[in-house]
C-alpha positions in Angstrom: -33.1 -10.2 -8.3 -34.5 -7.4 -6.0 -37.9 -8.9 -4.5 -41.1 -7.4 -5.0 -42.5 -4.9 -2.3 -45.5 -6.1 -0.5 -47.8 -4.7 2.2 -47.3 -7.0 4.7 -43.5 -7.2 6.1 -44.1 -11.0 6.7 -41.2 -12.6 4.9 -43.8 -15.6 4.2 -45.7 -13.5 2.0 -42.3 -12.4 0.5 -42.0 -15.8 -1.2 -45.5 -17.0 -1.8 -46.6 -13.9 -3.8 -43.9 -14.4 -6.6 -45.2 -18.3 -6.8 -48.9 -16.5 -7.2 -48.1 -14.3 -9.8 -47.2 -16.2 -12.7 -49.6 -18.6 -12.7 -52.4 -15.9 -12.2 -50.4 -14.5 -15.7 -51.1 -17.4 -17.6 -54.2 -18.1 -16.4 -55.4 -14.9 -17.3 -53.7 -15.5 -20.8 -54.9 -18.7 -21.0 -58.9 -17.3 -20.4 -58.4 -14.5 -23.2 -57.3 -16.8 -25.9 -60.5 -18.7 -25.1 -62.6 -15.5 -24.9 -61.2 -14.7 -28.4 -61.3 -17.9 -29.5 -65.2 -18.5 -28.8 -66.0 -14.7 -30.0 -64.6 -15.9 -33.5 -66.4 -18.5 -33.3 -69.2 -17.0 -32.5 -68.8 -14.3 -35.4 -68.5 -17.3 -37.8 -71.4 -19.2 -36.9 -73.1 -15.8 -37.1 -71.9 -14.9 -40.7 -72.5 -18.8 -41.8 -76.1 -19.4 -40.2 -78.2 -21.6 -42.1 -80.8 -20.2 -44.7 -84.1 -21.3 -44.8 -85.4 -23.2 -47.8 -86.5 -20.6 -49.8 -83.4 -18.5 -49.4 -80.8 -21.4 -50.5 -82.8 -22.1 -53.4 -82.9 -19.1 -54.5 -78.9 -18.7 -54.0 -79.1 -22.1 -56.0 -81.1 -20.7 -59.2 -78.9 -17.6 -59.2 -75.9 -19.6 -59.3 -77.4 -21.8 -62.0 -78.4 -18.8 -64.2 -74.7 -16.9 -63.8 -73.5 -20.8 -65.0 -75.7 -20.5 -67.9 -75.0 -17.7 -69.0 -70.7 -18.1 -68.6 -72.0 -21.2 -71.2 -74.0 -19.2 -73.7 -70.0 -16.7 -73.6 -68.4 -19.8 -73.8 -70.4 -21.2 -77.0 -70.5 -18.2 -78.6 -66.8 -17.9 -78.4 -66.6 -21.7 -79.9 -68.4 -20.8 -83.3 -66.5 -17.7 -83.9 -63.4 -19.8 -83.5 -65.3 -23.0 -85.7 -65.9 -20.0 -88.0 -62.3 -18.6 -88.6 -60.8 -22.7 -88.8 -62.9 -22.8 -91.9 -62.2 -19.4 -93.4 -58.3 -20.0 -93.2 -59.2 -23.7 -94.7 -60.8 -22.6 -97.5 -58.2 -19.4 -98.1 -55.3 -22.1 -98.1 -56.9 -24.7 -100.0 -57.9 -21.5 -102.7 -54.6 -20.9 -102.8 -53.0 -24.8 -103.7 -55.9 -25.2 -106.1 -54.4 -22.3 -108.0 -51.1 -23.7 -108.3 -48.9 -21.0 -107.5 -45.5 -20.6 -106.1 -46.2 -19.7 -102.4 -44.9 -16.3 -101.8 -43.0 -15.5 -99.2 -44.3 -14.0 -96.5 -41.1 -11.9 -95.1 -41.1 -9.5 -98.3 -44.0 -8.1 -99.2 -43.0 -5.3 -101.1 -41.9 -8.0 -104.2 -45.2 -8.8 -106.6 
């Protein structure tokens, strides 16, 4: 493995330098992970501070309100359903009261 040139001839610093160098590497390595690390960090604590009072509950009431109103959907969609149960039940028991043959449903072309 060819050694690495250095300024000084002194074959001391011949074989201290390459001993230098890699820690030096991971040190440097080592100090930009934590640079990046507390930068996210610092982003996050940014982007998450705390609201005041006021601000939090008025995130609450919106949040509440958009609730609410997924309930009123939700309801709504509940007593159309309630609404058609009770249309087919009255259409089928019409139908047995009558005291026909079923017809089939397959064939509707036949009277």
């Amino acid at each position: 493995m060819p050694q690495s040139q250095c300024l000084c001839r002194e074959p001391a610093c011949r074989q201290i330098l390459p001993k230098l160098i890699a820690p030096v590497i991971a040190l440097l390595g080592l100090g930009s992970f934590v640079l990046i690390g507390m930068k996210l960090r610092y982003n996050h604590l940014r982007d998450t501070k705390h609201a005041t009072g006021r601000e939090e509950l008025d995130r609450l009431i919106r949040a509440v309100e958009l609730l609410h109103d997924d309930m009123r959907v939700m309801r709504d969609d509940i007593v159309e359903l309630g609404e058609r149960v009770d249309f087919a039940e009255r259409v089928l028991a019409h139908g047995r009261s009558e005291d026909e043959a079923p017809r089939p449903l397959l064939n509707p072309r036949e009277p």
